[in-house]
Structures are given as structure tokens and as C-alpha cells.
PAMITI-875258 format. One record per atom (N, C-alpha, C): atom name; residue in three letters; x, y, z. Coordinates in Angstrom, 1 decimal. Layout:
@name=CA, resn=ALA, xx=X, yy=Y, zz=Z
...
END
This chain:
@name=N, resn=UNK, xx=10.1, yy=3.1, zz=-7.4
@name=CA, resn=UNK, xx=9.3, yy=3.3, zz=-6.3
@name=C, resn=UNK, xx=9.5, yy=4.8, zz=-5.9
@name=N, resn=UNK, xx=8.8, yy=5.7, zz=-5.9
@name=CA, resn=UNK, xx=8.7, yy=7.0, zz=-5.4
@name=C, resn=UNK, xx=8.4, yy=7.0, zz=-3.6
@name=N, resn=UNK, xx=9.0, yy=7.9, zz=-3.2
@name=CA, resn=UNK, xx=9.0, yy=8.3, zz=-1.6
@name=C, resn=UNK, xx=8.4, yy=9.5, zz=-1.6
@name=N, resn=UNK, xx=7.1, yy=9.9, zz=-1.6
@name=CA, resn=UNK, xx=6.1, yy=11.5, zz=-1.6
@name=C, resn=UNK, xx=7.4, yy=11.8, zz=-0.5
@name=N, resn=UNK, xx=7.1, yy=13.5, zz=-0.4
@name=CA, resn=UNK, xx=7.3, yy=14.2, zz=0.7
@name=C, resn=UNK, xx=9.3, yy=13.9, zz=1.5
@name=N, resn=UNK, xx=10.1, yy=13.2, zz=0.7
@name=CA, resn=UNK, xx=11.2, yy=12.8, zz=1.5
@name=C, resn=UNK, xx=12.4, yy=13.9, zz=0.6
@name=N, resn=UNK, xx=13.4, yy=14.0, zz=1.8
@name=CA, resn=UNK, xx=14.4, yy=14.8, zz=1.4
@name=C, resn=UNK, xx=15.9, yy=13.8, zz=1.2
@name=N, resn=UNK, xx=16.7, yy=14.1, zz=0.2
@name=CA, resn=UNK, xx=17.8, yy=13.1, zz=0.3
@name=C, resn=UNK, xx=18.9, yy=14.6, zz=0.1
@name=N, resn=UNK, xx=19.8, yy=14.3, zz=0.9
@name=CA, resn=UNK, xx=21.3, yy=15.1, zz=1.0
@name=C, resn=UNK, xx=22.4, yy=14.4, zz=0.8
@name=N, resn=UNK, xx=23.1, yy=14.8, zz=-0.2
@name=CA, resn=UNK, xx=24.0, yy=14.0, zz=-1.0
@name=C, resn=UNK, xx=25.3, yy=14.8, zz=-0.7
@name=N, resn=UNK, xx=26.5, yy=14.2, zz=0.4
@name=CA, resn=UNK, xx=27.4, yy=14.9, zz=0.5
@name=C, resn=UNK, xx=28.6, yy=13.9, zz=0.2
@name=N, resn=UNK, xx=29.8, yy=14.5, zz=0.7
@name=CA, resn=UNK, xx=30.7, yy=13.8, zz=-0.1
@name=C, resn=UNK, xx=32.3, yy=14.5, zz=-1.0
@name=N, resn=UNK, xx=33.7, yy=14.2, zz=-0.7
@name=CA, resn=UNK, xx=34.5, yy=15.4, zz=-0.8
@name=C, resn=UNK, xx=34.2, yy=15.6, zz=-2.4
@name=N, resn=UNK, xx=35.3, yy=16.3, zz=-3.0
@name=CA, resn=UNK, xx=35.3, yy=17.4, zz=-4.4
@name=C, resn=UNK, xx=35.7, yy=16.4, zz=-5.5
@name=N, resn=UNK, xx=35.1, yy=15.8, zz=-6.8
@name=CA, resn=UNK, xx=35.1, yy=15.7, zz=-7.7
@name=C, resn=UNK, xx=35.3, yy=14.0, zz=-7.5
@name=N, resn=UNK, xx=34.2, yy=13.6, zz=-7.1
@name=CA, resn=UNK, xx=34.1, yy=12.0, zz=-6.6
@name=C, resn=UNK, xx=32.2, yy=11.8, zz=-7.7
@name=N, resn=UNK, xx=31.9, yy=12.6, zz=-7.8
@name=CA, resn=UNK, xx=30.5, yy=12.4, zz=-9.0
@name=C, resn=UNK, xx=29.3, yy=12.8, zz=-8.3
@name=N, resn=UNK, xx=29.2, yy=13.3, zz=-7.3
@name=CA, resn=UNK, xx=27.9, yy=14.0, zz=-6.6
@name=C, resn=UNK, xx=27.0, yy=14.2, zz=-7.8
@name=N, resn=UNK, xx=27.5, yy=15.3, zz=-8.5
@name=CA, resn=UNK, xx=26.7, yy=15.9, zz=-9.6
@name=C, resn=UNK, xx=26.1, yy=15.6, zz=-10.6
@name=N, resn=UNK, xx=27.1, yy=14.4, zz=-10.9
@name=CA, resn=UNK, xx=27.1, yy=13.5, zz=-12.2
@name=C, resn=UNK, xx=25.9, yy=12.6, zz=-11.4
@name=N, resn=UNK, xx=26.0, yy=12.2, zz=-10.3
@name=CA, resn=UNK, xx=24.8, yy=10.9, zz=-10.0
@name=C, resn=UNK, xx=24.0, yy=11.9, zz=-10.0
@name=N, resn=UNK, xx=23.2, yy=13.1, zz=-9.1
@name=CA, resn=UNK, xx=22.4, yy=13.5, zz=-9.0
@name=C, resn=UNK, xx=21.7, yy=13.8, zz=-10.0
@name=N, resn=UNK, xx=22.6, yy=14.8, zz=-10.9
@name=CA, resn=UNK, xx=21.6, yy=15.3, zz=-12.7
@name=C, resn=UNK, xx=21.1, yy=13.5, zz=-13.2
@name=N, resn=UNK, xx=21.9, yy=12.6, zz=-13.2
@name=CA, resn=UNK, xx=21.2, yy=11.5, zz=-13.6
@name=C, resn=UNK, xx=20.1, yy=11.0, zz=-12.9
@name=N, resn=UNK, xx=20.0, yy=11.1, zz=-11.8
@name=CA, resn=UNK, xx=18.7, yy=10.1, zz=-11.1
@name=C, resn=UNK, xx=17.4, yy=11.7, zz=-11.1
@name=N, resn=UNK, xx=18.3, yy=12.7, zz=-11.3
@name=CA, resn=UNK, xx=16.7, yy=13.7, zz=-11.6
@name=C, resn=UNK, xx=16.4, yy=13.9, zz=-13.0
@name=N, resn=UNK, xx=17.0, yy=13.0, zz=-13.7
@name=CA, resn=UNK, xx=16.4, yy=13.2, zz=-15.0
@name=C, resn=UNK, xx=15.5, yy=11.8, zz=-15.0
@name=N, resn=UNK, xx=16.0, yy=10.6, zz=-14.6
@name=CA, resn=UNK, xx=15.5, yy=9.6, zz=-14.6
@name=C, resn=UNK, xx=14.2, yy=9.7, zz=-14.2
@name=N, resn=UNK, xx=14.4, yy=10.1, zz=-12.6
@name=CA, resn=UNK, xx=12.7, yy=10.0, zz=-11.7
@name=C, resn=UNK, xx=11.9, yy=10.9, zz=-12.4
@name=N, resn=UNK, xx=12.5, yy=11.6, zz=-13.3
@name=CA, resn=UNK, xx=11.2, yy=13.5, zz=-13.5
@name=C, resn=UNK, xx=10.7, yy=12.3, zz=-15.1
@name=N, resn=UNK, xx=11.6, yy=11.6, zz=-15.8
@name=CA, resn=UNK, xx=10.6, yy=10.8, zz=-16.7
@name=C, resn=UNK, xx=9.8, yy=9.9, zz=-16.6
@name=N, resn=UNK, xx=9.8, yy=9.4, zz=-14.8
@name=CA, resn=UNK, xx=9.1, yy=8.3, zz=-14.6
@name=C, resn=UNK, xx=7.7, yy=9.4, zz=-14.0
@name=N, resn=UNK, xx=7.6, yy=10.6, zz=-13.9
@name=CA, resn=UNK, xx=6.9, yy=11.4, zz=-13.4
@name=C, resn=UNK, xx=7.1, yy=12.0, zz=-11.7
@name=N, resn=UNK, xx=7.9, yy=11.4, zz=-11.5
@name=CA, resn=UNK, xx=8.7, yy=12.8, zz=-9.6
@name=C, resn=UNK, xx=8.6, yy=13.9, zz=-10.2
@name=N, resn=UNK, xx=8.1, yy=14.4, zz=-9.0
@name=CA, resn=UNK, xx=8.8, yy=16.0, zz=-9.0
@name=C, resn=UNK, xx=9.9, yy=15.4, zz=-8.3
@name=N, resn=UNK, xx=10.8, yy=16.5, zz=-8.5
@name=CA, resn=UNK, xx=12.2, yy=16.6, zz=-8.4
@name=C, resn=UNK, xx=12.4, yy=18.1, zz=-8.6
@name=N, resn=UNK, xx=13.5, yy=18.6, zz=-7.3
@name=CA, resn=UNK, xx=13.9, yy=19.5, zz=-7.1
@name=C, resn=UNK, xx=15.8, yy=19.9, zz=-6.6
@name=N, resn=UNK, xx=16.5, yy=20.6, zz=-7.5
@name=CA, resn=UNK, xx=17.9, yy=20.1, zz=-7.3
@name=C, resn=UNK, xx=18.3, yy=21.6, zz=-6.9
@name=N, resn=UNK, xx=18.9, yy=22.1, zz=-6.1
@name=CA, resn=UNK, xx=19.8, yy=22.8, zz=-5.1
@name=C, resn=UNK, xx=21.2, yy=23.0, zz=-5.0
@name=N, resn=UNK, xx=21.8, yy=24.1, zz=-5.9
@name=CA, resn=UNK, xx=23.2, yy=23.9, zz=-5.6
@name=C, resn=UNK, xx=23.3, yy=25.1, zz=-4.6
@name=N, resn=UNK, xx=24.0, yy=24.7, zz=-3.3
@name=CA, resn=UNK, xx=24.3, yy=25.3, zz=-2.3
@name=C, resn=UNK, xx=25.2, yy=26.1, zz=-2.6
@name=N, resn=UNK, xx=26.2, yy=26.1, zz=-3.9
@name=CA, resn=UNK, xx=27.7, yy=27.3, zz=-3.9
@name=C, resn=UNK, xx=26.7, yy=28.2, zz=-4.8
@name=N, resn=UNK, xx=25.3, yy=28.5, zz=-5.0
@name=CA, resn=UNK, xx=24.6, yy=29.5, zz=-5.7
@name=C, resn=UNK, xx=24.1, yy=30.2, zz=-4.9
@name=N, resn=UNK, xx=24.6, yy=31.3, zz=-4.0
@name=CA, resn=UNK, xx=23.9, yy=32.4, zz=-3.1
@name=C, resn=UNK, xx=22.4, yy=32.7, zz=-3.4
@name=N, resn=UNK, xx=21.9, yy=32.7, zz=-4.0
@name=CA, resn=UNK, xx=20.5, yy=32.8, zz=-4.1
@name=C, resn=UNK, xx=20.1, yy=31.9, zz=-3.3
@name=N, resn=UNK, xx=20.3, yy=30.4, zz=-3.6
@name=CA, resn=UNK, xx=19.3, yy=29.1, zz=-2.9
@name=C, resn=UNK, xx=19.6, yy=29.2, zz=-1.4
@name=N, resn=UNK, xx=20.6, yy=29.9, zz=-0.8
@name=CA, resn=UNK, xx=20.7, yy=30.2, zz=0.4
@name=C, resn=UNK, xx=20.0, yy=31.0, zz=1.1
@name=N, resn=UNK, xx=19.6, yy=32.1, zz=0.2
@name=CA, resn=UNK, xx=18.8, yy=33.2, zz=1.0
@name=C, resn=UNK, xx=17.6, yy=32.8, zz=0.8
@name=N, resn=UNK, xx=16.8, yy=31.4, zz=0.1
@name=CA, resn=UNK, xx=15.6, yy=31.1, zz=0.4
@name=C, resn=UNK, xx=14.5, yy=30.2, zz=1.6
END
């Protein structure tokens, strides 16, 4: 089931699988057809957008 238009923030301390769940469920949803959009915050660029 897709949610148009919803934001999800995934927090959580250091090396507990953030990353590991998130690359998995945006590969999943983008083959079921979501857009999907993923954001690493320690990358200064996506900050200054």
C-alpha cells in the first residue's frame, strides 16, 4: 500500500541498521513503482537544499 505525498524520518543511535532497513524498503517500494527519495544528512550538499 503506497502513502502519496508522506514523509517518514528514520532515526535511531549508530550502527543499529538505519541504512540497511532503509536501502531495503527503497529498493522494494521503487520495484513495486513509488517514487522514493533517500537523503543522507552527513552529505553537506542535501543540507544546503
Amino acid at each position: 500500500m503506497f502513502y502519496p505525498k508522506k514523509t517518514a524520518i528514520l532515526l535511531g543511535p549508530r550502527q543499529v541498521g538505519k541504512t540497511f532497513l532503509l536501502k531495503k524498503l527503497f529498493m522494494e517500494l521503487s520495484a513495486l513503482g513509488a517514487r522514493c527519495h533517500y537523503y543522507n544528512l552527513e552529505i553537506p550538499k542535501y543540507l544546503k537544499e
